[in-house]
N, C-alpha and C positions, 0 to 999 in steps of 0.2 A: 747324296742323291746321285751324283757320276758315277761313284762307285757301284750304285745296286745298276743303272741304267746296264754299265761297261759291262755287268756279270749279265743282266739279262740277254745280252745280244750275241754272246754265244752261248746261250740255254739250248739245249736239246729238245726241246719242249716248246719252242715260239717265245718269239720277244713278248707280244702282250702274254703269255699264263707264265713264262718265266719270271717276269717284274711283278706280277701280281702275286706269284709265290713270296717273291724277296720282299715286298713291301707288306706282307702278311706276318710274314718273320720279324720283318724292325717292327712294327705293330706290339709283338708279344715281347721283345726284347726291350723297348722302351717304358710298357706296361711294368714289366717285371723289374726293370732297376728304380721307376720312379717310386713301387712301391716297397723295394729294399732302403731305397736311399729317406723313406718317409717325406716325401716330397708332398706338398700339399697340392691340390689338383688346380686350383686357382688364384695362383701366387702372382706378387708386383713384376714379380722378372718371370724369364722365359725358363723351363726345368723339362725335364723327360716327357711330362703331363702334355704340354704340348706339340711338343714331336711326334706324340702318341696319336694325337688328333691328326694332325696334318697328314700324318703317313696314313693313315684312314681315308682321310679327304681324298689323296691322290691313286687309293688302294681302290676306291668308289667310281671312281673317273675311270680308273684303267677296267674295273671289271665291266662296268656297263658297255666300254666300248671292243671287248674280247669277246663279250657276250653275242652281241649284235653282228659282228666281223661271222661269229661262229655258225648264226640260224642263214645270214644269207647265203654263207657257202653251201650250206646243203637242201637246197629249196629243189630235191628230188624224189623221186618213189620212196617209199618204205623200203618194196624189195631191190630196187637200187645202191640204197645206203647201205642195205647188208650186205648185197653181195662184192662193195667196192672196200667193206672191212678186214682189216689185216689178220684179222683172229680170226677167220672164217676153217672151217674142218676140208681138208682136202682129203682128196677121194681113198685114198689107202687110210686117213684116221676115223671116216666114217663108216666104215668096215666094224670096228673096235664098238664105236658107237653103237652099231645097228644090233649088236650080238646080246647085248646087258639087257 
C-alpha cells in the first residue's frame, strides 16, 4: 500500500485519480492470480481473494472522496466551465471549423 500511495503522489493526473487508478490495477491484478493460482475465495488463511476485497474497499473510499473534491470545485456557469477548458478551439482553429 506505500508503495501505490509513493507512485500516486507524483501522478500527473492528482493524487486522489492517481491512487484510484493504481488501486483499480491491484483490484485486477489480485483477481487475476487468485484465479490462476485456484485459490478458493473463502478460505481459513488470508490469499489474493482478500486483498482483492480490501483493495476495493479502499478503491470505494478513495473514489467517493475524488468524486465530491471534483463536483465542489466546479459549482460554476456552464458557459464558464467551458470556457476555462483546455481543449477549447482558439480562434485561427475555428476558422478550419467554420468552413466543413
Amino acid at each position: 500500500m506505500s508503495i501505490l500511495l509513493a507512485f500516486a503522489a507524483f501522478a500527473s493526473i492528482g493524487f486522489a485519480r492517481g491512487l484510484a487508478a493504481l488501486l483499480w490495477m491491484s483490484i485486477v491484478l489480485c483477481a487475476v492470480v487468485g484465479t490462476m493460482r485456484r485459490e478458493p475465495p473463502f478460505g481459513a488463511t488470508l490469499n489474493h481473494w482478500d486483498e482483492t476485497v480490501a483493495y476495493a474497499a479502499v478503491f470505494s473510499l478513495v473514489s467517493s472522496f475524488s468524486h465530491s473534491v471534483r463536483l465542489r470545485q466546479f459549482r460554476r456557469s456552464y458557459t464558464a466551465l467551458m470556457r476555462s477548458l483546455p481543449w477549447r478551439l482558439e480562434a485561427s482553429q475555428r476558422r478550419y471549423w467554420a468552413h466543413e
